[in-house]
Residue frames relative to the residue before (quaternion, step in Angstrom):
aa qw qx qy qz dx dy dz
X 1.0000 0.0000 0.0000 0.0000 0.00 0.00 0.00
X 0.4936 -0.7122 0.4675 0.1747 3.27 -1.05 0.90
X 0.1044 -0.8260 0.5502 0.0642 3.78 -0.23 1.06
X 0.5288 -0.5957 0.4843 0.3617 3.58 -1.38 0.45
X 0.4245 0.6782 -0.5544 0.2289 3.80 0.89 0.42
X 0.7178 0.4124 -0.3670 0.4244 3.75 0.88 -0.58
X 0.3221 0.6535 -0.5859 0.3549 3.44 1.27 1.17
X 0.7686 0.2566 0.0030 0.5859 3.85 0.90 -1.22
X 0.3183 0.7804 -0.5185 0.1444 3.32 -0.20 1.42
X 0.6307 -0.5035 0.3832 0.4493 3.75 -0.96 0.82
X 0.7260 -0.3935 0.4005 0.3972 3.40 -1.87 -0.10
X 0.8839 0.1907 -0.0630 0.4223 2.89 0.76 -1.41
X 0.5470 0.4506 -0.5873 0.3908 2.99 0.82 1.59
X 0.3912 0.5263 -0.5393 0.5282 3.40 1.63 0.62
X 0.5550 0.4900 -0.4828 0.4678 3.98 0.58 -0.49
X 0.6565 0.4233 -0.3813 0.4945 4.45 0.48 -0.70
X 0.5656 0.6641 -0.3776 0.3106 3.55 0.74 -0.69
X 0.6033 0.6448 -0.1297 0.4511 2.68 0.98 -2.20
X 0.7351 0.4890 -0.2561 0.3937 3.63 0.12 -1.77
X 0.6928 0.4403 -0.2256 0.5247 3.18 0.69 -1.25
X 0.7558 0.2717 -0.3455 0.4853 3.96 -0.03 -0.41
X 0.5315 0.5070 -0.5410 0.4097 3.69 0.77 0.50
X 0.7679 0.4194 -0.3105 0.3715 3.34 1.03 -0.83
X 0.5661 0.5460 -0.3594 0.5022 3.69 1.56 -0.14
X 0.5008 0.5673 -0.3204 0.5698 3.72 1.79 0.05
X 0.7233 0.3874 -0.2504 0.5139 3.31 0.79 -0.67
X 0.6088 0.5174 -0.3614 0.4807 3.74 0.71 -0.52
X 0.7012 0.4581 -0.2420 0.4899 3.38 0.86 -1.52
X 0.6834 0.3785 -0.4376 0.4453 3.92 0.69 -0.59
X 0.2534 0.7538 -0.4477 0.4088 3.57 1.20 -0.75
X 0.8868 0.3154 -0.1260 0.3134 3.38 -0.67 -2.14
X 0.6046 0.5229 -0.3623 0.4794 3.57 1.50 -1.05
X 0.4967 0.5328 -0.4451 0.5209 3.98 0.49 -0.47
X 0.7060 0.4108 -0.3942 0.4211 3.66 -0.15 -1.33
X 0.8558 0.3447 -0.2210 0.3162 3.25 0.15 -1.44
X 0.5184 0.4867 -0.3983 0.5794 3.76 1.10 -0.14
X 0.6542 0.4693 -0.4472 0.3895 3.65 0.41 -0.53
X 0.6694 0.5783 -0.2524 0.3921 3.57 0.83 -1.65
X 0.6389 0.4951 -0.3188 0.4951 3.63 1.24 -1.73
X 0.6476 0.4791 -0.3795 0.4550 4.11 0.46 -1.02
X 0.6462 0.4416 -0.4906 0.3831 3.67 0.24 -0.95
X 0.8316 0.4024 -0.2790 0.2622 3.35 0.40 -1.38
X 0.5381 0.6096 -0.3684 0.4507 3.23 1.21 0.15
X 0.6784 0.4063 -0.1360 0.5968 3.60 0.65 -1.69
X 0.7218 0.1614 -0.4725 0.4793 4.33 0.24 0.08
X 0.6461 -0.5248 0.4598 0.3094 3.90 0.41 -0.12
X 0.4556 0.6731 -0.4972 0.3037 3.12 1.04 0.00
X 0.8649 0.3207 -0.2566 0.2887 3.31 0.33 -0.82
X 0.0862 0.6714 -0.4753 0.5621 3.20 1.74 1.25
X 0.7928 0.4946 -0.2189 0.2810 3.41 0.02 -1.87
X 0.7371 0.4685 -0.1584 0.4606 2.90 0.92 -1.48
X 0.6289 0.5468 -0.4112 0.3694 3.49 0.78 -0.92
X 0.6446 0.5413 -0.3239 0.4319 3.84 1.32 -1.05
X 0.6070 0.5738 -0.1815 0.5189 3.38 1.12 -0.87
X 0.7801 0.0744 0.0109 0.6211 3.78 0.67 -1.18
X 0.2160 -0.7918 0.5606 0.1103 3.91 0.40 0.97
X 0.7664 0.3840 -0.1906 0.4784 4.08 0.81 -0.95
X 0.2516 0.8027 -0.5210 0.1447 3.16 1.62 -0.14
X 0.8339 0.3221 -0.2364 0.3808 3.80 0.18 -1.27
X 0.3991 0.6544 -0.4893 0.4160 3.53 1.14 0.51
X 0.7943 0.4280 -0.1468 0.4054 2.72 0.67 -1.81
X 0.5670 0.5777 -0.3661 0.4591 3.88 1.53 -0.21
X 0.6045 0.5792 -0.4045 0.3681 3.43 1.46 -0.74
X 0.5196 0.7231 -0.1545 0.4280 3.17 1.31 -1.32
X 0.7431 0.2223 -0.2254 0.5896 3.64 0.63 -0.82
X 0.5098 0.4879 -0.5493 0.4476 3.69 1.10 0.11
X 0.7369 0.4691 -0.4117 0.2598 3.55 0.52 -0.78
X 0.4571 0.6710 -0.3148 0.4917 3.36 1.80 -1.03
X 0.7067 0.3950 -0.3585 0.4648 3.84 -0.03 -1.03
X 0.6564 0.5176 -0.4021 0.3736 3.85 0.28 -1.35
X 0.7582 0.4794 -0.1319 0.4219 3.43 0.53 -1.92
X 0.6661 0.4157 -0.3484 0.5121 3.77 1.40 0.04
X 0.6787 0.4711 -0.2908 0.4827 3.36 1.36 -0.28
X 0.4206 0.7014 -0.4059 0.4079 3.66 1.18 -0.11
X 0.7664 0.4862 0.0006 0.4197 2.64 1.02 -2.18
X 0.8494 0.2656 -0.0898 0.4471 3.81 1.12 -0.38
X 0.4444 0.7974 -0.3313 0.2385 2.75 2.06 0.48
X 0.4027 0.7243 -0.1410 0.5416 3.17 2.02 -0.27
X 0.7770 0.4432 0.0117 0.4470 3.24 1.08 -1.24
X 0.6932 0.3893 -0.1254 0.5935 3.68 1.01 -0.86
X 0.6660 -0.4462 0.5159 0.3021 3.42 -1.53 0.34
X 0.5924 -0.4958 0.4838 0.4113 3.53 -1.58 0.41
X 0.6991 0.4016 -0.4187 0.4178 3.78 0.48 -1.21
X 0.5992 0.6030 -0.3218 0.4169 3.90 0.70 -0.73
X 0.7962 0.1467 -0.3688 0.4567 3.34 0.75 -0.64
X 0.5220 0.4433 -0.5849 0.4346 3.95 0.92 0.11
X 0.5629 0.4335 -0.5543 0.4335 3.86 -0.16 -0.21
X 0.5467 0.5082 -0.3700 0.5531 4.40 0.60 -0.61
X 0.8215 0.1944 -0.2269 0.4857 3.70 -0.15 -1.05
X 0.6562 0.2204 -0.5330 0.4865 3.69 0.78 0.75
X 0.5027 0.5117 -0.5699 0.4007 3.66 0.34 0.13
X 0.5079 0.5169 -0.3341 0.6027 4.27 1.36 -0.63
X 0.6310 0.5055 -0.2777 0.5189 3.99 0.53 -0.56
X 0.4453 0.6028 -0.4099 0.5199 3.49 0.94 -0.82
X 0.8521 0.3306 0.0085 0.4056 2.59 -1.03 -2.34
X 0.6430 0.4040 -0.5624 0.3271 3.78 0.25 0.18
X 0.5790 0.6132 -0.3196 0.4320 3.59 1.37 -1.29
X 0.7051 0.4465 -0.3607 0.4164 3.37 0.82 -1.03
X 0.7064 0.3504 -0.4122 0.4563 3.90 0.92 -0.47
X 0.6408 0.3948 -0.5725 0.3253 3.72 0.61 -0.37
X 0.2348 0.8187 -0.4885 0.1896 3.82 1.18 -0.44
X 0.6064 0.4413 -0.3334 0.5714 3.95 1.24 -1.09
X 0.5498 0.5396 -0.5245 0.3625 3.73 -0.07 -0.18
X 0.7338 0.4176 -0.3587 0.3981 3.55 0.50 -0.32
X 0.4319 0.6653 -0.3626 0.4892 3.53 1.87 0.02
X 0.8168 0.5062 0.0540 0.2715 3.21 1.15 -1.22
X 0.7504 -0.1883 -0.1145 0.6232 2.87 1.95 -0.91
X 0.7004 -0.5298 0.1700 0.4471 3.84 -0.59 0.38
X 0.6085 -0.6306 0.2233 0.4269 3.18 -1.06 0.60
X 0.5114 0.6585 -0.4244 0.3533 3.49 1.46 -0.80
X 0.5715 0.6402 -0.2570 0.4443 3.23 1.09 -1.25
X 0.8153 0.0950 -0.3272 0.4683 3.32 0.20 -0.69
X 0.4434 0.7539 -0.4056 0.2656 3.71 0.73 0.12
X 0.6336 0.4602 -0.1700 0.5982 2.89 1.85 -1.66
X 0.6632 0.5721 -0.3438 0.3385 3.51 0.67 -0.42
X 0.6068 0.5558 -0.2694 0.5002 3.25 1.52 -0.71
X 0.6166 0.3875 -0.2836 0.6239 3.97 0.94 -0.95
X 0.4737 0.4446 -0.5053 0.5681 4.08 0.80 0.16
X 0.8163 0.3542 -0.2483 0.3829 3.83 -0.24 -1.04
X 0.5205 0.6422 -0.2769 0.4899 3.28 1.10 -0.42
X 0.7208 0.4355 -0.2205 0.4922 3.34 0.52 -1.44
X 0.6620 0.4844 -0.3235 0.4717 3.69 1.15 -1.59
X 0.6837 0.5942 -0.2838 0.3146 3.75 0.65 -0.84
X 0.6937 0.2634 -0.2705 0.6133 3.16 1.15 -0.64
X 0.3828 0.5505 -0.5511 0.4967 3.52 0.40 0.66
X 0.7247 0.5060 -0.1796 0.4317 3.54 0.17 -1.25
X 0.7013 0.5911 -0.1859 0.3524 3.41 0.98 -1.35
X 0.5731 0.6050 -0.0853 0.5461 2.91 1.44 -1.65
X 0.6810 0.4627 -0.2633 0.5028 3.98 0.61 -1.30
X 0.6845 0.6033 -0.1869 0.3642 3.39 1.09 -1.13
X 0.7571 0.3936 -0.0420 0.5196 3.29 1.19 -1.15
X 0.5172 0.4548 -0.3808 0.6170 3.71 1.74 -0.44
X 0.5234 0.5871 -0.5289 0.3187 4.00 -0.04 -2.03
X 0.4487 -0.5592 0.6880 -0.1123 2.87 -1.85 0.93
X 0.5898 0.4741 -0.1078 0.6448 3.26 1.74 -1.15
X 0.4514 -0.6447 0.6149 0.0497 2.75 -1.18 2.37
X 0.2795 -0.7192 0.6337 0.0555 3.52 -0.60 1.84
X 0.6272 0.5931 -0.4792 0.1586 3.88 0.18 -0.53
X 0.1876 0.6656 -0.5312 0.4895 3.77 1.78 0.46
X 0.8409 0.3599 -0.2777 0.2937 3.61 -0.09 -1.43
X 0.4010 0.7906 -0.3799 0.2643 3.49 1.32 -0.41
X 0.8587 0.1898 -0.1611 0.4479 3.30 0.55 -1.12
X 0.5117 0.5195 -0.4157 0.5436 3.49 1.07 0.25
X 0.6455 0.5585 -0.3201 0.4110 3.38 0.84 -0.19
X 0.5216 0.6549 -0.2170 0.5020 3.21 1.89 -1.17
X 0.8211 0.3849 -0.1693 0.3860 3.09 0.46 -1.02
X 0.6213 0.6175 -0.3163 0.3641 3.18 1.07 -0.43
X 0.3812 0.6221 -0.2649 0.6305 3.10 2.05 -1.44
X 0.7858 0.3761 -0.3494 0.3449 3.88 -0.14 -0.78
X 0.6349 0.5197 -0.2544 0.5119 3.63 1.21 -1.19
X 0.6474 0.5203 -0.3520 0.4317 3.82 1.03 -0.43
X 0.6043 0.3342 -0.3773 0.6170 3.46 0.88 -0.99
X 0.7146 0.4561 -0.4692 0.2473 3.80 -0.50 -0.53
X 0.2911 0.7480 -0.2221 0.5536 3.31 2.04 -0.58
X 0.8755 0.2615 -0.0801 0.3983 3.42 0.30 -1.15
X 0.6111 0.3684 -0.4592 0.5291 3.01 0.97 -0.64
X 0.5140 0.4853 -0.5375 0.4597 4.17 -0.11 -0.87
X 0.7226 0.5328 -0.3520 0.2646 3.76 -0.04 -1.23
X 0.5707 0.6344 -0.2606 0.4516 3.73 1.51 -1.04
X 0.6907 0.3081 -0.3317 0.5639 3.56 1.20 -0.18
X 0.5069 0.7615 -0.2093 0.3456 3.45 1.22 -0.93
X 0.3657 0.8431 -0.3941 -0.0131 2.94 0.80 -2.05
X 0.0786 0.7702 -0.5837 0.2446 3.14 0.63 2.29
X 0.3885 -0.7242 0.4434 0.3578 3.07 -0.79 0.63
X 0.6121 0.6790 -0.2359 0.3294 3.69 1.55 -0.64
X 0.6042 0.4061 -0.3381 0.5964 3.11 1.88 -0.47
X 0.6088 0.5042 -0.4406 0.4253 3.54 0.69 -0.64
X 0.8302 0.3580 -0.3159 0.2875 3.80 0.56 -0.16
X 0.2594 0.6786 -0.4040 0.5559 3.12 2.27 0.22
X 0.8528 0.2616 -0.2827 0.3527 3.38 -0.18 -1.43
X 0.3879 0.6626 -0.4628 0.4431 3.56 1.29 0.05
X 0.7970 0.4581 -0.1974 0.3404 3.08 0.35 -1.35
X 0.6382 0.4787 -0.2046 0.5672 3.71 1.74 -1.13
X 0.6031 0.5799 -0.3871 0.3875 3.22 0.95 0.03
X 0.5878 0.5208 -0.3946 0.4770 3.29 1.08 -0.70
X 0.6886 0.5116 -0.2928 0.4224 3.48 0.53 -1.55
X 0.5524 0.5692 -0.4496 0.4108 4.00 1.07 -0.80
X 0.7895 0.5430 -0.0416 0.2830 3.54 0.65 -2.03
X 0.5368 0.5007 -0.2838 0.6169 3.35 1.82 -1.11
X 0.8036 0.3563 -0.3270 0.3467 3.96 0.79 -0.57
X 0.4580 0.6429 -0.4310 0.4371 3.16 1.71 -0.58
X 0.6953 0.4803 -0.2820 0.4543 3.78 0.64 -1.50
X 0.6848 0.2393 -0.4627 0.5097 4.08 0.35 -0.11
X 0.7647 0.2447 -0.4958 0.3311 4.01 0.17 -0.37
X 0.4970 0.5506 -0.5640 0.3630 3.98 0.77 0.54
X 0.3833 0.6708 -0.4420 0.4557 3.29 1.35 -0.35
X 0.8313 0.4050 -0.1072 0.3652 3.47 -0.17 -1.67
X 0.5231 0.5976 -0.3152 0.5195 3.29 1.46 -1.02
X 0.6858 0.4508 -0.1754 0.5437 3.97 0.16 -1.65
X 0.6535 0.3453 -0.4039 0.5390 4.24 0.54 -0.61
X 0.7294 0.4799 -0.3504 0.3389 4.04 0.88 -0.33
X 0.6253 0.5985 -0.3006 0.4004 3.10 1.47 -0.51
X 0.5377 0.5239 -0.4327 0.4992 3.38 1.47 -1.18
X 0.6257 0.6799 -0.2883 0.2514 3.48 0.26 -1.25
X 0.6419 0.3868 -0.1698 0.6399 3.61 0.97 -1.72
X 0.6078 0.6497 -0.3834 0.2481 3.94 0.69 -1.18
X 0.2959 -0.7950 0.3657 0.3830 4.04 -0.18 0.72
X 0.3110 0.8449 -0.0930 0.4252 2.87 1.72 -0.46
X 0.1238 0.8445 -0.4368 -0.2842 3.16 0.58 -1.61
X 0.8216 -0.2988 0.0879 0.4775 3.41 1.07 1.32
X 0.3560 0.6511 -0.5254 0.4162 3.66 1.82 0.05
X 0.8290 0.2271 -0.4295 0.2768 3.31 -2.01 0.77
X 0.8291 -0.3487 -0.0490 0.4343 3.17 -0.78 -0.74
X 0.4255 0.8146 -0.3882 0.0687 3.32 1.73 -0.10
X 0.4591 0.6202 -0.4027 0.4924 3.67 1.80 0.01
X 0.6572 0.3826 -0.4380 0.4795 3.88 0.44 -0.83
X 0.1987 0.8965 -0.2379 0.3165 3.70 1.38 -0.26
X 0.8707 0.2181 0.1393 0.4182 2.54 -0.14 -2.31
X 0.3495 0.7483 -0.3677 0.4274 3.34 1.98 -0.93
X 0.7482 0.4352 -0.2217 0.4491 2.97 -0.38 -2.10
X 0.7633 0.2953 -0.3237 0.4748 4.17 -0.31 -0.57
X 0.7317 0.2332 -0.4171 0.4862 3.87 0.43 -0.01
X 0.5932 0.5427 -0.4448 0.3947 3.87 0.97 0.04
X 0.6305 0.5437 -0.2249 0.5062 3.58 1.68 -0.73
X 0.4785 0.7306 -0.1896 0.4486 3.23 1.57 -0.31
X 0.7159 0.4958 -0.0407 0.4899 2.83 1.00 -2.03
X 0.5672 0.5778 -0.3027 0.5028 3.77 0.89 -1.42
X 0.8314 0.2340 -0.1578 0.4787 3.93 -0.09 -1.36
X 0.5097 0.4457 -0.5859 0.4452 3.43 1.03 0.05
X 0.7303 0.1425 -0.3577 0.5643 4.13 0.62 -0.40
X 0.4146 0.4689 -0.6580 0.4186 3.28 -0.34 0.29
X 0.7331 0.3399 -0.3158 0.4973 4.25 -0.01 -1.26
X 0.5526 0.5759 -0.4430 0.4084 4.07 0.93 -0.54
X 0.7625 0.4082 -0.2789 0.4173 3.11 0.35 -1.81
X 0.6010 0.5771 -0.3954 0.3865 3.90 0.76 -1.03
X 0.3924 0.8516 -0.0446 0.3446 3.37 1.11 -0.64
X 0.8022 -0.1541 0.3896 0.4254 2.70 -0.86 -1.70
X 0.4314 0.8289 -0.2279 0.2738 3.47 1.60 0.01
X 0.1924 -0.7669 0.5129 0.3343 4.18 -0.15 0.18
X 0.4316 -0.7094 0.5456 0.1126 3.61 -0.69 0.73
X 0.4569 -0.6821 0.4885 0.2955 3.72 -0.73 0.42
């Protein structure tokens, strides 16, 4: 739970803050490099043409090991070594680049270029609101939760459905989920360092990565779905 202590804080716990959200900046930019790099190759050499003719379930079966890798690293992040769990949250980086890789099948590059300086710009907006506010976000937590839950359930029903009216709702609730998820993980990750005795040493930065890099992904992923131009 989020507490109004990271309203009033010493100097030189803004200096642990700091330390600690450079390295969850550096992990999280880290993963966005991998996974833009991995998603562009496979688009711009053709491979992932190839493979899709060759392996037709191919991106199922990547989604699948995206969930496997995330849902083992949650769970062992506590438990494993820093190099063990960054090699995990870039093996997740992988396999995301390689599934958003279809987006370039789908819509133009400007499109997703512009969409990316759009999420960017909206993210650090959010980030920034999140980590200044005074306002005890942990209200938004569970309304957020659920929404995240009503969106995917949204989607899946929608895969047989294939409305276009739900597909542009959850477009649209996605943004509003992801733009709020990304300012209270802010606050959430500036309490933990804070309560942490530690002040955020081990793995609790690759941590924080993973929930503002997952942030970041469906915050453009709900932009581009949006607000995107299609081929």
């Amino acid at each position: 739970m989020l507490s109004g202590e990271t309203a009033f804080i010493t100097s030189e716990d803004h200096l642990r803050v700091g330390a600690f959200f450079s390295k969850v900046y550096a992990w999280m930019s880290a993963a966005l490099a991998i996974s833009a790099g991995v998603a562009w190759y496979m688009a711009r050499s053709g491979k992932l043409l190839e493979i899709l003719q060759t392996t037709p379930n191919v991106i199922g079966m990547a989604l699948l090991a995206e969930v496997v890798v995330v849902i083992a690293l949650s769970f062992l992040l506590n438990r494993i070594s820093a190099v063990m769990a960054g090699l995990m949250f870039a093996l997740y980086a992988a396999l995301t680049g390689f599934t958003l890789s279809v987006i370039f099948l789908v819509y133009t590059s400007s499109s997703i270029a512009t969409t990316f300086l759009l999420t960017g710009a909206s993210y650090a907006a959010m980030g920034i609101y999140g980590y200044t506010t005074r306002k005890n976000l942990g209200a938004w937590g569970g309304f957020l939760f659920m929404s995240l839950v009503g969106m995917i359930i949204a989607s899946l029903i929608n895969l047989f459905l294939r409305s276009p009216a739900i597909e542009w709702i959850t477009a649209y609730a996605g943004i509003v989920v992801f733009a709020g998820l990304t300012a209270y993980d802010h606050q959430k990750l500036k309490a933990l360092c804070l309560m942490s005795p530690t002040g955020g040493a081990g793995n609790l930065a690759i941590y924080g990565a993973l929930s503002l890099y997952l942030d970041f992904v469906n915050l453009f992923l709900s932009l581009l779905r949006a607000f995107g131009r299609r081929r």
